[in-house]
C-alpha positions as MATLAB code, in Angstrom:
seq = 'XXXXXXXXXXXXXXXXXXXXXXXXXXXXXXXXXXXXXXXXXXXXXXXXXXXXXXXXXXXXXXXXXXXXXXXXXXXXXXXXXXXXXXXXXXXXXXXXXXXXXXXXXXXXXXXXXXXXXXXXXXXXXXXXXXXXXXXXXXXXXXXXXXXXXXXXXXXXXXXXXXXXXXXXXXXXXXXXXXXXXXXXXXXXXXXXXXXXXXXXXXXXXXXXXXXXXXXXXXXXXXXXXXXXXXXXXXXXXXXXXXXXXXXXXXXXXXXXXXXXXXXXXXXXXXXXXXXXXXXXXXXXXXXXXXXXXXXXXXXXXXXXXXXXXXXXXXXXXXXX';
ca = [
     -26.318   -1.228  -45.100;
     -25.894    2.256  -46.686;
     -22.525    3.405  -47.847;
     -21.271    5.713  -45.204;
     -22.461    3.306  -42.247;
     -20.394    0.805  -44.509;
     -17.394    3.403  -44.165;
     -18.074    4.176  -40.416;
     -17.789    0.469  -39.434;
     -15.183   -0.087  -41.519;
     -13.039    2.866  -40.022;
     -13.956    1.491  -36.875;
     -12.684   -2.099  -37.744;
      -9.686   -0.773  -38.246;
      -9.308    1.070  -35.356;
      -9.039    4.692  -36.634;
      -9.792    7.783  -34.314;
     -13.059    9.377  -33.663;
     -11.498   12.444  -35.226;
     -10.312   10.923  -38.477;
     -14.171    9.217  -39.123;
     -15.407   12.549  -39.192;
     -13.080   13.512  -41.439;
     -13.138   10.608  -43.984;
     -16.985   10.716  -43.963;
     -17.450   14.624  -44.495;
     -15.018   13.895  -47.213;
     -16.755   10.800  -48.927;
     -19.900   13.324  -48.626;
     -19.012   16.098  -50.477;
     -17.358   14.433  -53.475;
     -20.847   11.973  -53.582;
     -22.370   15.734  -53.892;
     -20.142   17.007  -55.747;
     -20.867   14.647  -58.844;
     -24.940   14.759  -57.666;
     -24.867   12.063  -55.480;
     -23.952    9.328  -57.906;
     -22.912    5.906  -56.459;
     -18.999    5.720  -56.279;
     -18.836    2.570  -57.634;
     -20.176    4.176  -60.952;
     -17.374    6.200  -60.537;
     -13.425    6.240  -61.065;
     -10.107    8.063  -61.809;
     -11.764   10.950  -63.863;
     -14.480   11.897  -61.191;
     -11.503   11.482  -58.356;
      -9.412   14.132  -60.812;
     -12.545   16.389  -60.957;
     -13.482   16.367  -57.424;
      -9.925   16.901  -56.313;
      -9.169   20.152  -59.270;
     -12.527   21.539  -58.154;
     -10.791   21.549  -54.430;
      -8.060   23.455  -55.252;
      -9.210   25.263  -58.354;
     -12.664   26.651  -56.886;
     -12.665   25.852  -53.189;
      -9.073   27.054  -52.806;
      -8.203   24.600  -50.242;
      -4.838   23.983  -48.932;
      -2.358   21.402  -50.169;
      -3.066   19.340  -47.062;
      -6.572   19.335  -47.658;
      -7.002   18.414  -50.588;
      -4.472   15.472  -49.743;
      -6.813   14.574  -46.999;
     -10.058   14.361  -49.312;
      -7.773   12.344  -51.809;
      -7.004    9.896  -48.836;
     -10.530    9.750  -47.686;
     -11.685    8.611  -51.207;
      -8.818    6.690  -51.626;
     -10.225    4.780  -48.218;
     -13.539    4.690  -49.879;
     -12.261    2.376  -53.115;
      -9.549    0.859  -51.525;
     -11.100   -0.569  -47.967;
     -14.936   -0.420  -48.588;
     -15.328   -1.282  -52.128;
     -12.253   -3.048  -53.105;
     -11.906   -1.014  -56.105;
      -7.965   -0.115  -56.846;
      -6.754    2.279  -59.006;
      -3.218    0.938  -59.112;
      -1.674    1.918  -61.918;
      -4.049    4.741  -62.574;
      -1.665    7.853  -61.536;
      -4.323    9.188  -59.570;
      -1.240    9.496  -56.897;
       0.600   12.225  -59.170;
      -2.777   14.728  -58.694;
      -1.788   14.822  -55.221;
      -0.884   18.589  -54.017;
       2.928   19.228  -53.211;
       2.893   20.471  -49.319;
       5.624   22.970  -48.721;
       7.908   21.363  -46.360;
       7.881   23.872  -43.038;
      10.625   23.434  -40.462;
       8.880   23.264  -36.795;
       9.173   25.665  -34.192;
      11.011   24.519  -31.469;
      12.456   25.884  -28.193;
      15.469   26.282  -26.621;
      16.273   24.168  -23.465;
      15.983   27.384  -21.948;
      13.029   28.953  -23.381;
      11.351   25.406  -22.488;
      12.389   26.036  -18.830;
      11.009   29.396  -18.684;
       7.500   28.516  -20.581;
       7.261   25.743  -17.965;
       7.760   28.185  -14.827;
       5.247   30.335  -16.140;
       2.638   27.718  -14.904;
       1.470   27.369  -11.372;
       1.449   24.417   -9.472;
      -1.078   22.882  -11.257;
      -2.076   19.907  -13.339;
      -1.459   21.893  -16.646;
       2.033   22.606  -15.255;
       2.391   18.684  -14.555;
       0.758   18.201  -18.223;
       2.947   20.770  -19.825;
       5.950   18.975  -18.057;
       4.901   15.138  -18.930;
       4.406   16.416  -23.071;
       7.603   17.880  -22.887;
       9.657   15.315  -21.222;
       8.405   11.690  -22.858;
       7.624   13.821  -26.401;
       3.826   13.381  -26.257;
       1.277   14.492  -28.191;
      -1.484   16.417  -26.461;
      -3.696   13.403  -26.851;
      -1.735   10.681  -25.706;
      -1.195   13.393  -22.800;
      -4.165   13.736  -21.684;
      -5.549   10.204  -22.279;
      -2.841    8.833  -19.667;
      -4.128    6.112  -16.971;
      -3.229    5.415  -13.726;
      -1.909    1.799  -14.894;
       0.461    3.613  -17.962;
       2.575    4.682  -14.939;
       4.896    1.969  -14.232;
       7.184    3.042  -11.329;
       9.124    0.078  -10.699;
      10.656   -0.042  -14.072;
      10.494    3.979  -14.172;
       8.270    3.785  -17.369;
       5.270    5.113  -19.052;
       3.609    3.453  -21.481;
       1.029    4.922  -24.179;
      -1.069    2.368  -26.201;
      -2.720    2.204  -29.138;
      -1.516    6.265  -30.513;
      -1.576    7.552  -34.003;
       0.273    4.765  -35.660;
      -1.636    1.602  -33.675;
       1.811    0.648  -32.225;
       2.288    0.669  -28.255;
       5.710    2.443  -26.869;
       7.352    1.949  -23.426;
       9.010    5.665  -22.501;
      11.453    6.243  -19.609;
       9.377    8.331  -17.042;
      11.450   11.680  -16.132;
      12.548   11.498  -12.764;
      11.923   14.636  -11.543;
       8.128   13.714  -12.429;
       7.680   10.879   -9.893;
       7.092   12.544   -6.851;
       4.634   14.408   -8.466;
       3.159   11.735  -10.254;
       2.865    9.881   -6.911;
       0.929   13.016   -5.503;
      -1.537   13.372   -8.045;
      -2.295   10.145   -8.349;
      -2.868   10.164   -4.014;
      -5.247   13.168   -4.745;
      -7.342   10.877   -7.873;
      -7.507    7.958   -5.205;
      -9.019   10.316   -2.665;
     -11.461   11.769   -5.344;
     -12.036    8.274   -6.916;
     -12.915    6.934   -3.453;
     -15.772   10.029   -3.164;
     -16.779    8.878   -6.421;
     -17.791    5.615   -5.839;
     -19.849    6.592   -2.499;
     -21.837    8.742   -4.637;
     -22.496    5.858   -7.573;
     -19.611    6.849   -9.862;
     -16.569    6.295  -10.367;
     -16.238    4.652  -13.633;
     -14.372    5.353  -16.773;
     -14.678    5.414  -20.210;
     -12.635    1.490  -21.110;
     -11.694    0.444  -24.576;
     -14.252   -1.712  -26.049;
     -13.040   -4.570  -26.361;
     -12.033   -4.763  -22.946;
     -15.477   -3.094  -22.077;
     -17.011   -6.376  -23.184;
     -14.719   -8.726  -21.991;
     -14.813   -7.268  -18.414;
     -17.775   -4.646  -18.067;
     -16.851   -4.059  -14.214;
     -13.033   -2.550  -14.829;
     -14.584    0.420  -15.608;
     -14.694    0.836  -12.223;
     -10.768   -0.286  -11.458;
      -8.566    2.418   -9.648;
      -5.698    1.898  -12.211;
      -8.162    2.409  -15.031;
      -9.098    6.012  -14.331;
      -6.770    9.169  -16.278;
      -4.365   10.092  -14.603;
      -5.238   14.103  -15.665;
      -8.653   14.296  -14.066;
     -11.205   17.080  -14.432;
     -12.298   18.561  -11.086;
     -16.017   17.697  -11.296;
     -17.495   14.827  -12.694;
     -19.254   15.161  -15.952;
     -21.785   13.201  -18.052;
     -20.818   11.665  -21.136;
     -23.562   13.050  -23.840;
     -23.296    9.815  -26.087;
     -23.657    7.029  -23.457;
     -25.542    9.545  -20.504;
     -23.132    8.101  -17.982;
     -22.074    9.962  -15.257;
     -17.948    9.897  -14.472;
     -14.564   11.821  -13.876;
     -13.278   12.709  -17.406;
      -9.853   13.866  -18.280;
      -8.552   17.224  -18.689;
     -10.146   18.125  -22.069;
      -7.398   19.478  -25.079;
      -9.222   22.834  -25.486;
      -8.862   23.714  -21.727;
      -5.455   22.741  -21.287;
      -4.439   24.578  -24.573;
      -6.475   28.096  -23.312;
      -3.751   27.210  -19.876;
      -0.650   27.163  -22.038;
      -1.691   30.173  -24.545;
      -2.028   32.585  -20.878;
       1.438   30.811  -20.364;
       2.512   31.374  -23.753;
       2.002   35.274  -23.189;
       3.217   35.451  -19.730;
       6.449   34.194  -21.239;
       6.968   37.061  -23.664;
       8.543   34.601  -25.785;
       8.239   35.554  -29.323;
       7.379   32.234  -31.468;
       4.083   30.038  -32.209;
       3.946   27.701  -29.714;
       1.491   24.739  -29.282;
       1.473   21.158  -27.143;
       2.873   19.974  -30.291;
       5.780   22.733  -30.241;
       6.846   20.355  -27.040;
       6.992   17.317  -28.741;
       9.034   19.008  -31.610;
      11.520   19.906  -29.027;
      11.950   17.182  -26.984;
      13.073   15.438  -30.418;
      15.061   18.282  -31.368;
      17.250   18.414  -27.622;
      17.488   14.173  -27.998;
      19.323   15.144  -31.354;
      21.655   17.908  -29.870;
      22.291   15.299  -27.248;
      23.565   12.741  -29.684;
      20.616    9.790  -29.134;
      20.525    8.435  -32.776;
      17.778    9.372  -35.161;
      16.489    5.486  -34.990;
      15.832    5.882  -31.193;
      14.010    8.813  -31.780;
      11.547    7.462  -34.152;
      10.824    4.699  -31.505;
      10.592    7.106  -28.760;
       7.955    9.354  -30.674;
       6.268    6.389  -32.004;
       6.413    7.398  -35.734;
       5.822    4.932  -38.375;
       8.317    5.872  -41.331;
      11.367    7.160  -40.657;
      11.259   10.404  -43.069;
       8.962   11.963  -40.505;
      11.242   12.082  -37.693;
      14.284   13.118  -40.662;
      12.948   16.526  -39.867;
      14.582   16.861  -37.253;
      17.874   16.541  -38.655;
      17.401   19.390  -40.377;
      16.291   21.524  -37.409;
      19.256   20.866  -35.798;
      21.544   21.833  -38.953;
      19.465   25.085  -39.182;
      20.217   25.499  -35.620;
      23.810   24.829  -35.644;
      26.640   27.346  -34.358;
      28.403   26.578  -37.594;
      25.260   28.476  -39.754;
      25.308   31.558  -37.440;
      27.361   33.791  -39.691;
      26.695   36.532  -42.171;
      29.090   37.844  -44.480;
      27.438   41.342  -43.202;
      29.622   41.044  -40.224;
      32.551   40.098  -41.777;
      32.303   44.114  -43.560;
];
């Protein structure tokens, strides 16, 4: 088996997204190329320094690039070839990233952004980020079965860190929640008498039963209008709201709200954390509830809510 296809089924063994393959792989690539496609394994911790100065010295990539092409061929050693470098110090070439506060919104602001939709599933999208602190793919990759309305829960498995998390379902969502999901049985139905009606299933549970696909409670909850066809498997179903459309609905949002400050999906999830903080839930609960691994990433927040504090807003220009 050749060395990428040794990386790709690796990555997939481990049960890494689509997204971060590519970028391991194009990554593995270009530092093969950049030493003229020698074998890694004739390789170590002076070609990994070289690769990663040429990077920032010649390419003039970004601090969290180059930390991404280190960690891709730091993948390479560590998980294909078994090759460590433990003790090597390759860790200390790693670029410093400047640590950026996030852009978050007032309660207010959040409110206002929100009423700028229409009645539509973005607005119900936009609302569902917001209030459980998703990210835009966990979002959008929702099923009908996540939605547990007896116990007033959502559940998202299998996100960034490979850890499930149960999240309290906003109230004011249900009703809404129960209406869509009316309209996707009506659609689903029409579906089905045409020869559809599946969805894309997990693997695993694609082999164990190959008919769910087919299962009500397994379709997304955020539902395109028309049925597409999937280009890698040529089958023919009702896909989710893609992350490109519903971003182009919250940038004419964005500008309708005349609010001045960079917002993105993730700008959500940085404020629900933020107004859990100002509401005194502990930082611990937090870190559950946004399903981060260490504990220093969700820290941040602590910080925004310092910078945001009454007690900072003085100047000793208005003390003159």
């Amino acid at each position: 088996m050749k060395l990428l296809d040794q990386v790709n089924v690796k990555i997939k063994f481990l049960h890494y997204s689509e997204e971060t393959a590519k970028i391991y792989i194009y990554w593995i690539k270009q530092y093969i190329l950049f030493h003229h496609k020698r074998h890694p394994k004739q390789m170590g911790k002076t070609e990994i320094e070289q690769f990663l100065t040429h990077l920032t010295s010649s390419r003039k990539v970004a601090a969290a690039t180059q930390n991404q092409a280190f960690n891709a061929i730091l993948f390479l050693y560590h998980k294909v070839l078994d090759i460590s470098f433990e003790g090597d110090n390759i860790n200390d070439l790693r670029a410093k990233q400047s640590v950026h506060l996030p852009t978050v919104l007032s309660a207010q602001e959040t409110k206002h952004l929100i009423d700028q939709f229409k009645d539509s599933i973005y607005k119900l999208i936009t609302q569902t980020i917001y209030g459980c602190g998703l990210r835009i793919s966990e979002a959008i990759n929702l099923r009908i079965k996540d939605l547990d309305f007896a116990y007033n829960r959502i559940t998202i498995w299998d996100n960034k860190s490979l850890d499930d998390r149960s999240l309290p379902m906003p109230q004011c969502l249900v009703k809404p929640f129960h209406a869509l999901i009316a309209e996707n049985k009506q659609s689903h139905t029409l579906d089905l008498s045409m020869g559809y009606g599946s969805a894309e299933l997990p693997k695993a549970l694609k082999r164990k039963d190959p008919n769910a696909d087919k299962a009500f409670k397994w379709q997304y909850l955020f539902q395109m209008n028309k049925v597409s066809k999937d280009p890698a498997t040529g089958q023919i179903s009702r896909h989710h709201v893609s992350a490109s459309t519903y971003n182009r609905n919250l940038k004419k949002a964005v500008i309708k709200s005349a609010i001045n400050k960079k917002i993105t999906a993730h700008t959500l999830r940085h404020s629900y954390a933020t107004h859990l903080l100002q509401a005194g839930i502990d930082i611990r609960t937090i870190q559950e509830l946004l399903g981060h691994k260490n504990l220093e990433t969700t820290m941040i927040y602590t910080h925004v809510v310092k910078a945001l504090s009454e007690k900072n807003l003085f100047s000793p220009l208005d003390y003159l």
